[in-house]
C-alpha positions as CSV (number, residue, x, y, z in Angstrom):
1,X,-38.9,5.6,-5.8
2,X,-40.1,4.2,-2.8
3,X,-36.7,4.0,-1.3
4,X,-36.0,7.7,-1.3
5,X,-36.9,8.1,2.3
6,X,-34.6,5.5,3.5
7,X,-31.7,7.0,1.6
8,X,-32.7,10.2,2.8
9,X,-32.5,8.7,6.2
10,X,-29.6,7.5,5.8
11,X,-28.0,10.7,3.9
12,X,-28.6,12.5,6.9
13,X,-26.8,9.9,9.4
14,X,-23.7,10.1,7.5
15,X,-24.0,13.9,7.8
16,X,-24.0,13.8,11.2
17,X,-20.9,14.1,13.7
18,X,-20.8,10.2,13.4
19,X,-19.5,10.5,9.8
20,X,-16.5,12.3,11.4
21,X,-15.8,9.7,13.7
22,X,-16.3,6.9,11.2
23,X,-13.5,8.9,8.6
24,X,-11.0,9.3,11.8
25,X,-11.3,5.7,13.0
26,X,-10.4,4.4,9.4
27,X,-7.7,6.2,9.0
28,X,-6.4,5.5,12.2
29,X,-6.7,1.6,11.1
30,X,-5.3,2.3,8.1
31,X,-2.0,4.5,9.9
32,X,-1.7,1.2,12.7
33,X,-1.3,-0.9,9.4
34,X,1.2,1.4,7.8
35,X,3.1,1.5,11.1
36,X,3.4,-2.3,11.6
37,X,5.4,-2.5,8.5
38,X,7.6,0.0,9.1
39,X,8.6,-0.5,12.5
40,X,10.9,-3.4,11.8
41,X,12.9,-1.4,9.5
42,X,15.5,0.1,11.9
43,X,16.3,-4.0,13.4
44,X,16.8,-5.4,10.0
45,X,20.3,-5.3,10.2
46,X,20.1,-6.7,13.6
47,X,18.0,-9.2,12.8
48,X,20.5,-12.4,12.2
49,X,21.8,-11.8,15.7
50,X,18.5,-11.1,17.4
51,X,17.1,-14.6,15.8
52,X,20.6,-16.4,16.0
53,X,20.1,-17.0,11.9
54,X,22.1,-15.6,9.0
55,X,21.5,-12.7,7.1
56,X,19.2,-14.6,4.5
57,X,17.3,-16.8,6.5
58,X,16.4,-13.5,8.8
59,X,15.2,-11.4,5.4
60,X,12.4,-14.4,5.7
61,X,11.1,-12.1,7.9
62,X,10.3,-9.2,5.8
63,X,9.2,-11.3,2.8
64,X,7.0,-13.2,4.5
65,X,5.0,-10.2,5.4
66,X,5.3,-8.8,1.4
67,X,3.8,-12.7,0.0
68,X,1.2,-12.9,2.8
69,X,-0.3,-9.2,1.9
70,X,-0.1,-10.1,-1.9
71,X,-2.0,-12.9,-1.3
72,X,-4.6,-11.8,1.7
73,X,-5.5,-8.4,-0.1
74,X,-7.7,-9.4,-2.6
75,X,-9.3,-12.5,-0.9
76,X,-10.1,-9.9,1.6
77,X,-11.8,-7.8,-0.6
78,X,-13.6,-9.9,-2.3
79,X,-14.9,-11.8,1.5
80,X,-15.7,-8.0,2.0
81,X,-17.9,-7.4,-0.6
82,X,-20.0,-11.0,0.2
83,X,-19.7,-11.1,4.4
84,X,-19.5,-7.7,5.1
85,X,-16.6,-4.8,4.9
86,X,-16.4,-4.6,8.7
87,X,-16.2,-7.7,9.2
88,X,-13.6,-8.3,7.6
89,X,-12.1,-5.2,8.6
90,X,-11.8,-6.6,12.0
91,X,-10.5,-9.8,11.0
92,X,-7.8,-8.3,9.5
93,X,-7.1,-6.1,12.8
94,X,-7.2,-9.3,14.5
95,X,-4.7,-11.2,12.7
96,X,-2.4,-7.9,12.8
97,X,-3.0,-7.8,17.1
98,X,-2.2,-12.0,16.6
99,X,1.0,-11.2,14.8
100,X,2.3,-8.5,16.4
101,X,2.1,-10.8,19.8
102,X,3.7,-13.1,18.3
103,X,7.0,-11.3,16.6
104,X,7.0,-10.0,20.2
105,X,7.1,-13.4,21.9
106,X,10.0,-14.7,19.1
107,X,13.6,-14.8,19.7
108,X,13.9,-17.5,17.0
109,X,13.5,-17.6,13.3
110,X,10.2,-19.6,12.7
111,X,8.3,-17.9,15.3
112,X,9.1,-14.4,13.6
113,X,8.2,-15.6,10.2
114,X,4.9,-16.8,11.3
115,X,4.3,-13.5,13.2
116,X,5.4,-11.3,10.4
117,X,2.6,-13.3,8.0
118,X,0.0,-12.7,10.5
119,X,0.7,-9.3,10.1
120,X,0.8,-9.4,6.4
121,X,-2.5,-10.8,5.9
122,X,-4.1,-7.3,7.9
123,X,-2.8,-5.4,4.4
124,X,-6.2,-5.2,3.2
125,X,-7.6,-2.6,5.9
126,X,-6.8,0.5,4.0
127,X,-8.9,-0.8,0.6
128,X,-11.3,-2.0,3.1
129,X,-11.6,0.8,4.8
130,X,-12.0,2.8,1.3
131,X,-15.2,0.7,0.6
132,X,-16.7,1.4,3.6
133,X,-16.7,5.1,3.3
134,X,-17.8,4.6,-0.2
135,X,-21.2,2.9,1.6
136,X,-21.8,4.9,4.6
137,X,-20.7,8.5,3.7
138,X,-22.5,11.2,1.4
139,X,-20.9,11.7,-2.7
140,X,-19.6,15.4,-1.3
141,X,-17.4,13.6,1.6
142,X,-16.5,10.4,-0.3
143,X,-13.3,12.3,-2.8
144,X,-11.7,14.0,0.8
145,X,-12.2,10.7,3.2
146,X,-10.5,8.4,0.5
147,X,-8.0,10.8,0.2
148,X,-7.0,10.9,3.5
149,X,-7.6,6.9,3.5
150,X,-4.7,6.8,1.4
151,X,-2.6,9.0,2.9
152,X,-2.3,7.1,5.7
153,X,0.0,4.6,4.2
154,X,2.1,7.2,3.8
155,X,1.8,8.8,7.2
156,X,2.0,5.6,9.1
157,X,5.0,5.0,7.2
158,X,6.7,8.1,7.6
159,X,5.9,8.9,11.3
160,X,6.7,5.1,12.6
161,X,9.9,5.3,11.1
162,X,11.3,8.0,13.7
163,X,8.8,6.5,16.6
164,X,10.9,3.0,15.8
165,X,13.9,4.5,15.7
166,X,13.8,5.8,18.9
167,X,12.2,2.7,20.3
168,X,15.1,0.7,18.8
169,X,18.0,2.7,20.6
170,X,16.6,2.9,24.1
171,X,14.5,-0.3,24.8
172,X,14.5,-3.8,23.7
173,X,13.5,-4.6,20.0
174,X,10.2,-6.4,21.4
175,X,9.2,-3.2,23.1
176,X,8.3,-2.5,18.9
177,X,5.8,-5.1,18.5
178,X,4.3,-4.8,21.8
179,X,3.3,-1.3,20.7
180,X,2.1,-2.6,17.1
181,X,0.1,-5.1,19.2
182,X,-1.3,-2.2,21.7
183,X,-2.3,0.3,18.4
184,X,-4.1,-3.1,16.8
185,X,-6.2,-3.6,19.6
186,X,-6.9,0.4,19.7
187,X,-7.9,0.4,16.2
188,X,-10.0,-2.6,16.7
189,X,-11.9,-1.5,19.6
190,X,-12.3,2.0,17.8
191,X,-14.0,0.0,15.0
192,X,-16.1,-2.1,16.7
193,X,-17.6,1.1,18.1
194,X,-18.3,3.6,15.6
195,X,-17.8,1.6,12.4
196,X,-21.5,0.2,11.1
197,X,-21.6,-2.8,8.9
198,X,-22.6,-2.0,5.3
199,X,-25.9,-3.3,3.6
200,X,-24.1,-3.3,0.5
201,X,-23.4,-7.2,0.0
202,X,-23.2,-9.4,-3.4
203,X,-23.7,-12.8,-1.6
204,X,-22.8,-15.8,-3.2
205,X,-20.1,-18.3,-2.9
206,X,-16.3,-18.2,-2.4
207,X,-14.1,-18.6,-5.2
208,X,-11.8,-21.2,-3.3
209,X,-10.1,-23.2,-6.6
210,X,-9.6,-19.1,-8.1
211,X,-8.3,-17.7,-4.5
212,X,-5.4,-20.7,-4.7
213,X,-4.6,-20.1,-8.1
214,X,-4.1,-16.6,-7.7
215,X,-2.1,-16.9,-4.1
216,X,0.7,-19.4,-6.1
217,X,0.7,-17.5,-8.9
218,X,1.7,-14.3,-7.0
219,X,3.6,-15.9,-4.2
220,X,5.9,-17.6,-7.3
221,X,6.2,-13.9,-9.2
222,X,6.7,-12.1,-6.3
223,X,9.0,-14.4,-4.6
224,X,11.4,-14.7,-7.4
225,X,11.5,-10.6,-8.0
226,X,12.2,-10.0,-4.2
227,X,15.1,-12.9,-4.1
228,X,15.9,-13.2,-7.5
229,X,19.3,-11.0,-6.6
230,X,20.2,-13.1,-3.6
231,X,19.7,-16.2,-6.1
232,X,20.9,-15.3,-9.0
233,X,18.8,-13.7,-11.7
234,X,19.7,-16.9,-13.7
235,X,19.3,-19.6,-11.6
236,X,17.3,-22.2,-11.9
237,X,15.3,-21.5,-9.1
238,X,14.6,-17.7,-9.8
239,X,13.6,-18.9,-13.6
240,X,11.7,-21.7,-12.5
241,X,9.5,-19.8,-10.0
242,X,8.8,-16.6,-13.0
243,X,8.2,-19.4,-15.0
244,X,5.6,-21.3,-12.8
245,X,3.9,-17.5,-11.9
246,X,3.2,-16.9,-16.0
247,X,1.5,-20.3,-16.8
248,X,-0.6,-20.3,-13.1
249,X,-1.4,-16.8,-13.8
250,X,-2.4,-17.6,-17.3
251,X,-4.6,-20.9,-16.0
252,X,-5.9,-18.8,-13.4
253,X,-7.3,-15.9,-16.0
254,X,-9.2,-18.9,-17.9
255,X,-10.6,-19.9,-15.2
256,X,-11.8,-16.8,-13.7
257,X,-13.2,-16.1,-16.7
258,X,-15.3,-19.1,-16.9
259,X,-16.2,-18.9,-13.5
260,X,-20.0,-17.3,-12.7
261,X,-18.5,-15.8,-9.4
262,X,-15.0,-15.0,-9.6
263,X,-12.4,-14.2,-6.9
264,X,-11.6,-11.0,-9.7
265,X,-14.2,-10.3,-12.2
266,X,-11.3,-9.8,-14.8
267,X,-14.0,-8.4,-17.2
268,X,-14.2,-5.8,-14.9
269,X,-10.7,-5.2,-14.6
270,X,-10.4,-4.8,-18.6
271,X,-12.8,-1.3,-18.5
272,X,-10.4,1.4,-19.8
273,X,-10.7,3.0,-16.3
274,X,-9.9,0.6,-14.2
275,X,-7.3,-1.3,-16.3
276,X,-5.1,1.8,-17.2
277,X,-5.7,3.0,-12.8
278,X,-4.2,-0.4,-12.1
279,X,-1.5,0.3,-14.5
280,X,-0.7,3.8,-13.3
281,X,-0.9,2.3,-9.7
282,X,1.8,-0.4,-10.9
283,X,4.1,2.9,-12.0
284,X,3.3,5.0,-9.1
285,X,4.3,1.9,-7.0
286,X,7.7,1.5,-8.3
287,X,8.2,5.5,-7.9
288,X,7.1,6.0,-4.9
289,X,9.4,3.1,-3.4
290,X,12.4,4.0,-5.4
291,X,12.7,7.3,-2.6
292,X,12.7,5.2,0.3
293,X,15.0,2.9,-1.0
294,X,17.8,6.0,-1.6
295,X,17.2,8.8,0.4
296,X,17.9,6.4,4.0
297,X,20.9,4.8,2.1
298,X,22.5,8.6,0.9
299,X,21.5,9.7,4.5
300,X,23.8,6.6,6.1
301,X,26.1,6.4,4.3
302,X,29.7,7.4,5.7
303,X,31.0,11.0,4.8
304,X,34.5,9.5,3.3
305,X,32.4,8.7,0.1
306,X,31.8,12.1,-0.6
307,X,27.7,12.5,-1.1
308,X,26.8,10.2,2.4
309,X,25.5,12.6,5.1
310,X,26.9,10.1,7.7
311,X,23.7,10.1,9.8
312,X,21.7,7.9,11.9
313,X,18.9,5.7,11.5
314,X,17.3,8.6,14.0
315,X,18.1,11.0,11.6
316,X,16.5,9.4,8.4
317,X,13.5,8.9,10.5
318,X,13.3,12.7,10.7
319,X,14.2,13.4,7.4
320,X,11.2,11.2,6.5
321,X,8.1,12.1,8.4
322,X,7.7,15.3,6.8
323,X,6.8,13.7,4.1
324,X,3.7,12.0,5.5
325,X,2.6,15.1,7.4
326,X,2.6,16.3,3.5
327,X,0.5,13.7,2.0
328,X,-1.8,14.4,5.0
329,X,-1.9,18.2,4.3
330,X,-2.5,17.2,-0.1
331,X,-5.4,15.0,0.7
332,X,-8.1,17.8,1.3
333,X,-6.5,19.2,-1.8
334,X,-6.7,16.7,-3.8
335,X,-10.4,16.4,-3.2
336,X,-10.9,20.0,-4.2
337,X,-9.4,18.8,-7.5
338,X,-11.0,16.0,-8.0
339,X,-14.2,17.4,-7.5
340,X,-14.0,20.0,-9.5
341,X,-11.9,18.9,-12.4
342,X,-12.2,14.5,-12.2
343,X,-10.0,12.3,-10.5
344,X,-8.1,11.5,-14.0
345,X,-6.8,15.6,-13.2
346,X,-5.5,14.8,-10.3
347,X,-3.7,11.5,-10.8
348,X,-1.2,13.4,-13.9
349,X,-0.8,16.0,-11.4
350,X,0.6,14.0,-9.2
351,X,2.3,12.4,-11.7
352,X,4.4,15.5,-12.4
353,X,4.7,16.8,-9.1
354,X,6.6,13.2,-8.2
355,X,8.8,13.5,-11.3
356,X,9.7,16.5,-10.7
357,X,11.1,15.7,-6.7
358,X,13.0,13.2,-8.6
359,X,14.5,15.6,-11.2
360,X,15.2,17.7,-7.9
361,X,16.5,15.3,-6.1
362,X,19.5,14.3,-9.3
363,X,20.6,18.0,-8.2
364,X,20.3,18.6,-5.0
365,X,21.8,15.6,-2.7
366,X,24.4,16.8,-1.1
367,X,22.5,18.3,2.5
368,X,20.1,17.0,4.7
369,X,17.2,19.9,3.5
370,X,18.1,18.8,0.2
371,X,16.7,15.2,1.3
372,X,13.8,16.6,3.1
373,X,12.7,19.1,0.8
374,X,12.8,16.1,-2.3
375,X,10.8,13.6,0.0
376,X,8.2,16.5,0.5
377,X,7.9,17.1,-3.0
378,X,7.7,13.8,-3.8
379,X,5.2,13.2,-0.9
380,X,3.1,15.9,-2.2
381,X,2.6,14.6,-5.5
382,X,2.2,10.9,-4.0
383,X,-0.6,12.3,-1.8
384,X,-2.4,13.9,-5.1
385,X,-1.9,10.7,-6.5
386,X,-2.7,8.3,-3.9
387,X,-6.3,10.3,-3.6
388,X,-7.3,10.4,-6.9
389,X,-7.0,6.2,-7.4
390,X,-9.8,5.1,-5.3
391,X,-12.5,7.5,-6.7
392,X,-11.6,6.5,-10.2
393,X,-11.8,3.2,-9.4
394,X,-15.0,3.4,-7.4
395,X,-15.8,5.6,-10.2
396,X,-15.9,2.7,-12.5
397,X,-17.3,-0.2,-10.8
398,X,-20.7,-1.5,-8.7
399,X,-21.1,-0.8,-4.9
400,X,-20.7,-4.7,-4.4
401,X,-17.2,-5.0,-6.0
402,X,-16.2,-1.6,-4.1
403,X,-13.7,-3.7,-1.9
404,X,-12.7,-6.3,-4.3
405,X,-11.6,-3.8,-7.0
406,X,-9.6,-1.5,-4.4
407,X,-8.1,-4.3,-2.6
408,X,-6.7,-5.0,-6.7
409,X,-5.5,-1.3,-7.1
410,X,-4.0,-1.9,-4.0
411,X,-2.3,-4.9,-5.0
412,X,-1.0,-3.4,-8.0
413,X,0.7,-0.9,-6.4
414,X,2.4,-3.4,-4.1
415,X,3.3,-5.2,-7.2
416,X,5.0,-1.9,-8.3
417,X,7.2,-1.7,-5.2
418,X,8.8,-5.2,-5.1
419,X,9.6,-4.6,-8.4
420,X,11.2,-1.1,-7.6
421,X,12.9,-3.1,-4.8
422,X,14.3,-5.6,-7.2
423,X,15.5,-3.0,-9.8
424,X,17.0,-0.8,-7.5
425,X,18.7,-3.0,-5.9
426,X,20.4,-4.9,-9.1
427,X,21.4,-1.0,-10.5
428,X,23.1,0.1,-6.6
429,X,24.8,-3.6,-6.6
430,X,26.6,-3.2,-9.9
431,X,27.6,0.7,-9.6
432,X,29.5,0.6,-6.8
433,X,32.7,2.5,-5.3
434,X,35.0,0.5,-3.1
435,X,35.8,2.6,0.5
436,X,38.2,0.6,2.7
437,X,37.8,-2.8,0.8
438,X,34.0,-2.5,1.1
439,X,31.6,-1.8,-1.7
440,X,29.0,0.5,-1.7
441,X,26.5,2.3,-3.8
442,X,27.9,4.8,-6.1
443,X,26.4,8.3,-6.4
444,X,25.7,7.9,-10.5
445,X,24.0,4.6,-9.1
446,X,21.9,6.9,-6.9
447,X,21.4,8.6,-9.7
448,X,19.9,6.3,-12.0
449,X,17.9,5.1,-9.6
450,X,15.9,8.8,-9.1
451,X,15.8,8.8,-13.0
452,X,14.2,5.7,-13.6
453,X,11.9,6.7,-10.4
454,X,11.3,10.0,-12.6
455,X,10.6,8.0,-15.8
456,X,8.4,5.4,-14.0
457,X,6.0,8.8,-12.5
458,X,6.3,10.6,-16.3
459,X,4.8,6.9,-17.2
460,X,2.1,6.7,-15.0
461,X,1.1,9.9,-16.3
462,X,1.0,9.0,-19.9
463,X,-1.1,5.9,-18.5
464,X,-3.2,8.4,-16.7
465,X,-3.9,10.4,-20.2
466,X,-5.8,7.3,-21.6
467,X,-8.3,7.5,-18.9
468,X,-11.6,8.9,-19.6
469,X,-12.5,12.3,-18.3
470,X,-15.6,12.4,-15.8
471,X,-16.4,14.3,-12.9
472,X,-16.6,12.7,-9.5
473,X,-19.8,12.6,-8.8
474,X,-20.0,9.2,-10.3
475,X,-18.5,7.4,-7.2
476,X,-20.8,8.2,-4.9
477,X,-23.1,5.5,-2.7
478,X,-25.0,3.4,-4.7
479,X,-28.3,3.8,-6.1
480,X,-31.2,3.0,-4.1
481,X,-32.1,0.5,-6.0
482,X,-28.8,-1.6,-6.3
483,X,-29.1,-0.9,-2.3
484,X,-32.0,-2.7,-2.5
485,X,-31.2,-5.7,-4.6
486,X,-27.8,-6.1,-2.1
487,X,-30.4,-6.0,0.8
488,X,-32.2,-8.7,-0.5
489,X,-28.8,-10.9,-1.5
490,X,-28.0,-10.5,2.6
């Protein structure tokens, strides 16, 4: 075709060093992202006295950030694929710089909450960040830069843990969004240097009625499974809100489906591949969060119970960030995998590998390099998983819905950890032990929690078994010719 020499052209720029800086600066975005939600996590027990609110007014503060990422993700995505990826990939940094300024500013409730939204609406960098690599790098890089893509949630996570920590003990709590706020505008400038804008557009117009429909339908589900315990399962309020999320959600689908372009093209979300990667992504989700829901709370908690460690927040930060420096060591192997034997491979490898740190960690509990070893394991197999996602999903649809459809698989995942959250939290409230007139978490509690963690990863590989078997090489760049027709739409 007469395109051939462009793409050859073009072949040969993302072969250059360029490509290297393009992957790096990505993943750095992705890792400042990471970072900003996991450096509140050592104050949220200080948080009612920092603000001057009680406990569950201050836990505003971390929800607000979990609706405003549900919501933003796939309206970025989709704004992605018709305005451009980068774009919107600097948007996002910019309302994560705006944010962080402002939780850094607060010393008050309202301000917080605002500030802790602004942040949540940057969650869609890392599936942005996916598509653009799918556009701008070669098929043989594409499987080991999305890898590492999504490894960086994990790294971000695990690293800023112990960095927060520290920052926490020996300056003020501000001092933690000021540096969220410094890393934003690092990533940003990064970006708008070596980051090109993709070609690869669809045009057309916004789906405004769809974007609203979706944002109340998950704000209601998602709202009542993250307070529902606080609430009451019961309650009117927790019912009414699950109730409200089915029948917009259901309103929504119709109308998405009747729409010529939708915020989600649901049809596409139906293929075997993606459907049953979303669904896997919903499992992996839940397991992945179960761990950092019970190895900081066995690490804490006071000796006199017999399984605590008695450790500080320090500690658990340490015990932690091997795990990311894992998922950053499996994401190279992961692409070997992929590659040679298909994503679908890789993803029940995973699978077992995380099932298995779970059946590890009902057993071993009792030392710290029990707790580290289980959250490398775990990490490992998270890092296998976490690669193989993105290329079957970009395996499966059009180089104009690249950002759209990740920013989904991303949303399904977070999906999977509120609802983790929710059901490990209900479990660890009712098997309790009572230590000096307080109650607290009971080790068979703990352990329940790791098996359902276990039979949530055996799960997602089942899921994974359904998928079709293909090699890789299907989510490379797209075809001249679509480049073409998305050249004309811009």
């Amino acid at each position: 075709m007469s395109d051939a020499p462009v793409r050859s052209a073009e072949a040969g720029r993302a072969a250059s060093p360029r490509a290297n800086a393009v992957v790096a600066v990505l993943a750095l975005a992705g890792i400042t992202v990471s970072l900003m939600q996991t450096l509140v996590i050592p104050i949220v027990p200080e948080l009612p006295v920092y603000l001057h609110a009680s406990a569950s007014n201050a836990a505003w503060a971390v929800t607000a950030t979990l609706l405003a990422a549900a919501v933003a993700t796939p309206v970025a995505g989709r704004l992605g694929d018709m305005f451009g990826k980068r774009r919107l990939l600097l948007v996002s940094l910019v309302l994560l710089v705006a944010g962080s300024v402002v939780c850094a500013l607060s010393d008050t409730l309202v301000p917080m909450i605002v500030g802790r939204a602004l942040q949540g609406l940057a969650a869609a960098v890392v599936p942005l960040g996916i598509s653009i690599m799918r556009d701008e790098l070669p098929p043989e890089r594409l499987a080991g830069s999305t890898a590492l893509m999504s490894a960086s949630l994990g790294v971000g996570g695990a690293l800023g843990l112990p960095a927060a920590a520290f920052i926490a003990d020996h300056f003020d709590w501000h001092v933690l969004f000021w540096t969220s706020a410094v890393l934003g505008v690092v990533a940003f400038a990064l970006v708008l240097t070596l980051v090109p804008e993709s070609r690869v557009r669809t045009g057309g117009r916004f789906d405004l009625v769809g974007s609203l429909g979706m944002a109340v339908g998950l704000v209601s589900l998602l709202l009542a499974v993250s307070k529902g315990a606080d609430w009451g399962w019961g309650s009117g309020t927790t019912l009414g809100l699950f109730a409200l999320a089915v029948v917009v959600l259901l309103a929504w689908g119709l109308f998405e489906l009747r729409t010529a372009q939708p915020l989600v093209d649901l049809r596409t979300t139906v293929r075997r591949q993606v459907l049953f990667t979303n669904l896997a992504s919903i499992a992996f989700g839940f397991s992945m969060f179960a761990m950092s829901l019970v190895l900081p709370q066995l690490l804490q908690l006071p000796t006199q119970t017999g399984y605590g460690l008695g450790r500080s927040m320090m500690t658990v930060g340490l015990v932690m960030a091997p795990q990311g420096l894992v998922m950053m060591a499996m994401a190279p192997v992961s692409a070997l995998i992929t590659k040679s034997r298909g994503p679908k491979i890789t993803l029940m490898i995973g699978a077992v590998i995380v099932a298995a740190g779970y059946g590890l960690n009902i057993v071993l509990m009792s030392e710290v390099w029990h707790l580290v070893l289980v959250s490398c394991v775990i990490g490992a197999g998270v890092g296998f998983a976490y690669g193989a996602m993105p290329a079957l999903i970009m395996g499966a649809v059009p180089a104009s819905e690249t950002a759209a459809a990740n920013s989904l698989n991303t949303l399904m995942r977070s999906i999977g950890t509120s609802v983790a959250s929710a059901v490990a939290g209900v479990i660890l409230a009712q098997m309790t032990v009572d230590l000096g007139g307080h109650a607290l978490p009971s080790e068979n509690g703990f352990k329940v929690v790791m098996a359902i963690g276990a039979g949530a990863a055996v799960l997602a590989f089942v899921l994974a078994s359904f998928l079709p078997r293909h090699r890789p090489a299907d989510v490379g760049p797209a075809p001249a010719a679509m480049e073409a027709s998305t050249e004309a739409v811009a």
